[in-house]
N, C-alpha and C positions, 0 to 999 in steps of 0.2 A: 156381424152383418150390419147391424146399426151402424157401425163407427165409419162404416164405408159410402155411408149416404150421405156424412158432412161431406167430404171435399167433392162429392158428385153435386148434390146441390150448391154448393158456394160456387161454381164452375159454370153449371147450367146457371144459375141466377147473373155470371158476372157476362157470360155472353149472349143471356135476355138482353140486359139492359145495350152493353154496346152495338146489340144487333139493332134496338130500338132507337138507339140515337143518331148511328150512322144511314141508318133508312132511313129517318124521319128527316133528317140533316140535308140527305140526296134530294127528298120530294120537295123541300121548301125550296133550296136550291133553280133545281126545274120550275115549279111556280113560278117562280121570280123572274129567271131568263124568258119563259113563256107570255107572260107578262112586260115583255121591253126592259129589263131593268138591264143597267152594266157591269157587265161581267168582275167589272175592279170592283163592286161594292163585296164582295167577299175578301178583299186583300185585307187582311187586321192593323200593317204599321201602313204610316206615314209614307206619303209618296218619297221617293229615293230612298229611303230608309230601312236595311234590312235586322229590320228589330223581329223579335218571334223569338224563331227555335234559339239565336245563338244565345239572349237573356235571357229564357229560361233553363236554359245547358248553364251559362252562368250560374242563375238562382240555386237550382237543384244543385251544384256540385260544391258553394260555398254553404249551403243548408248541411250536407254533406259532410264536409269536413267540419261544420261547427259543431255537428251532435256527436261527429265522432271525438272532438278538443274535448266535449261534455263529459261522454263517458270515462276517456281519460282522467280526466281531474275530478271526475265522480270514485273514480278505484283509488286516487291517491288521498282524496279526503278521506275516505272509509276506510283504506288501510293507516291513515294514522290516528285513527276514531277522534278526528274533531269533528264529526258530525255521524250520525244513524244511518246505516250503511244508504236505504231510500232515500231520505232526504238528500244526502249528498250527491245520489245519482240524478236523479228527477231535476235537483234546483240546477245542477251544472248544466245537464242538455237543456233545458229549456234557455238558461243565461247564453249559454254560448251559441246555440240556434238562433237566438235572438240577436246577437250581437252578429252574427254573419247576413241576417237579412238585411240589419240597420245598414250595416257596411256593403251590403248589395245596394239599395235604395241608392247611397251615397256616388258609390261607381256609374251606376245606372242614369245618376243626373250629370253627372260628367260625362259621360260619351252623348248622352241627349244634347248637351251644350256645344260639344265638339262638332256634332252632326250639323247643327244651325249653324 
């Protein structure tokens, strides 16, 4: 019985919170427009510029493949034990997570430049 109350609460708790933030999200919203404001000031990118979902589709899919290069080369260090099976798994996904942001960052300023 217990064990059935973690994913019941992690569940209720995850759709408290998103229930709370897209309500609260809606009212400010309405204040806003209620108040004169323009309807553009909710647009996130740059006029012409459709940046958003497709950079972060970007971000999230080279994050992605870089933790999964990690894990990769975390099983081939550990199967040749030049490093403690953790250590080799941990330090490679963090390296290669990290190296797929850097090399996002990089892309990301080149389509930025292109855009201009």
């Amino acid at each position: 019985m217990n064990e059935a109350i973690i994913p019941i609460a992690m569940f209720a708790s995850t759709f408290a919170i998103l229930y709370v933030f897209f309500t609260t999200r809606h009212k400010e919203r309405l204040a806003l427009i209620e108040k004169g404001a323009d309807a553009s000031l909710f647009n996130t990118g740059k006029k012409g510029e459709t940046k958003g979902r497709s950079t972060v589709t970007l971000k999230l899919g080279m994050l992605s493949v870089g933790i999964a290069l990690g894990i990769l080369l975390g099983s081939i260090i550990h199967e040749n034990e030049w490093l403690p099976e953790e250590v080799g798994y941990f330090s490679m996904i963090f390296l290669c997570g990290g190296i797929s942001l850097v090399l996002f960052y990089f892309i990301d300023r080149k389509i930025a430049k292109e855009n201009n």
